[in-house]
Each structure stands twice: as C-alpha cells, then as structure tokens.
N, C-alpha and C positions, 0 to 999 in steps of 0.2 A: 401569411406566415407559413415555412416550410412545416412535416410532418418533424423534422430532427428541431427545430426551435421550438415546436409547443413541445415535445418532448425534454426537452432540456429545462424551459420553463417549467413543468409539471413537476420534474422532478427536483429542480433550486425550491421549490415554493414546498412540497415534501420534505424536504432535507431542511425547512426552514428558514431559508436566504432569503424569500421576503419580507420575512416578521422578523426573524433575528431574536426570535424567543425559544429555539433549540439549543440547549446550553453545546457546547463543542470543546475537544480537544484536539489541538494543531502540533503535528510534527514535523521536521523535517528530516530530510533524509538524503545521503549522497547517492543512492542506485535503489530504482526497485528492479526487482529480475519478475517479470511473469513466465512463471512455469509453467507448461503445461507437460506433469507425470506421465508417460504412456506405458502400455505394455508392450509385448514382443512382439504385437500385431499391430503397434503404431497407435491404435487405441488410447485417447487422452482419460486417466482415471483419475485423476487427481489435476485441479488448476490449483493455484498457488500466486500471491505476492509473497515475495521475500524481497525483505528491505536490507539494505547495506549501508554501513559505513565507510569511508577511506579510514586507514589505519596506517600513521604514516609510519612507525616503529618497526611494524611486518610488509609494510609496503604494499599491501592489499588488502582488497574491501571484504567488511567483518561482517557477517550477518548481528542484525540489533532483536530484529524480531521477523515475525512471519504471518500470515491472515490467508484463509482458505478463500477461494474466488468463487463465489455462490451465483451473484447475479451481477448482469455484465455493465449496470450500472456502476461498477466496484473499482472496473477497469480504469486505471488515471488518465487524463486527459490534457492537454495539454494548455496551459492558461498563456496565450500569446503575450499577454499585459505583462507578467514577470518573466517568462523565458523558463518557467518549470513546469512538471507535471504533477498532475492533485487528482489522489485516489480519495473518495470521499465514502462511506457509509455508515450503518449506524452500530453501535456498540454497546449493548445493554440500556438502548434508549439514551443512548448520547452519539453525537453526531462525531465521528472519527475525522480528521483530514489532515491525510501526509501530504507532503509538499515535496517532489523528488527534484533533482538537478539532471539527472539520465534514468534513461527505463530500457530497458532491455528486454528480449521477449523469446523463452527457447523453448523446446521440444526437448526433452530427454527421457532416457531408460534407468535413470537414477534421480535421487531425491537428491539435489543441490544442498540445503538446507542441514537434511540428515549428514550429509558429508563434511560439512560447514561446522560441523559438532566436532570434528578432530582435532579443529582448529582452536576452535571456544566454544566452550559446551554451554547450555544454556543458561545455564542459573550463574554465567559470569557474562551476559551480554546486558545493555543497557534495556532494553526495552523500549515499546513504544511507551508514551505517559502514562498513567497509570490514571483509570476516568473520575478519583476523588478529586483532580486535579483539573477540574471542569475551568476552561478559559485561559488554561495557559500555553503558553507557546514551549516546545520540548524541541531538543535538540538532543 
C-alpha cells in the first residue's frame, strides 16, 4: 500500500469512518473558494475556505459561511463516487463535512469574504449547521 493510502486510511480511521461512532455534521454547498490571503510581497498570510451558495434572485454565488485552513487535511478532496468535493475536520470535537459541487482556488491581495460582506453581511447568511444538530444533513 502506497504512503498516500495508509495516509488516507490513518486519517478516515481518525476522523472516525471505520467505527462510525464520531457524531458528524454534513453540508452541502454550491462553491468552496480556497484562499490563499497574501500580502504585497505575494506572501500567503491567511488560507481560508469560503463556502458559497448560487443565489438565483442576484444571480450570484452568496457566501454562507467561512473556516480558516489550519492543516492541509482540511483541504476538500475530491470523492470520484458522487462527482463532489468534501472538506472534512473537526469542529469542537465533532466531525464537520461539506460536500461541494465546484471548488475553486485563488491567490489574492484582498479578503473575498470581507468583501462578500457588502453584499450580505453576516448575521443575514445561512450558515454552516449549527453542531447541536449533530447527524443531520444541512443544506
């Protein structure tokens, strides 16, 4: 077995997938954007998912929510079996996992997200699930 499959394994069996006794929260989501924030010297100071919705009223995709990119297990991958991509980690000792339909991945001298605020500020976006809401499926 390659070093990326017991790696893969080590980490489904961490995260829970072979006991299946890590309680979990599943979303889905139409776009994640990975960021990576730099400064003037190209410099990445900030990584970032920001998750999107289609919004078909404004005709463009709305940020729902956002998660800082700590360790690159975080990064969504891509599940050949359904055709999306799934960012998985843990979230106050529950097991997080978005489910995307596109992912995207930029470089910028601006915060997307922050900007994303002119449009809909945050305390009027959906959210990812909320973790009291352990086992169900969000949309």
């Amino acid at each position: 077995m390659g070093s990326f499959a017991v790696s893969m394994t080590l980490l489904l069996a961490a995260l829970g997938g072979e006991t299946g006794r890590t309680s979990s929260v599943t979303d889905h989501v139409d776009l994640v954007e990975i960021n990576h924030f730099c400064d003037d010297y190209g410099r990445a100071i900030l990584h970032q998912m920001i998750f999107y919705d289609w919004c078909p009223e404004t005709g463009r995709y709305q940020v729902r929510d956002w998660q800082p990119l700590r360790k690159d297990y975080q990064f969504p991958t891509r599940d050949w079996r359904t055709n999306r991509h799934v960012a998985v980690w843990f979230d106050k000792g529950v097991k997080r996992i978005v489910e995307a339909d596109l992912v995207r991945e930029t470089w910028t001298q601006h915060d997307p997200e922050l900007i994303e605020r002119n449009y809909l500020a945050p305390d009027e976006r959906g959210g990812l699930s909320p973790l009291g809401r352990v086992g169900i499926v969000g949309r």
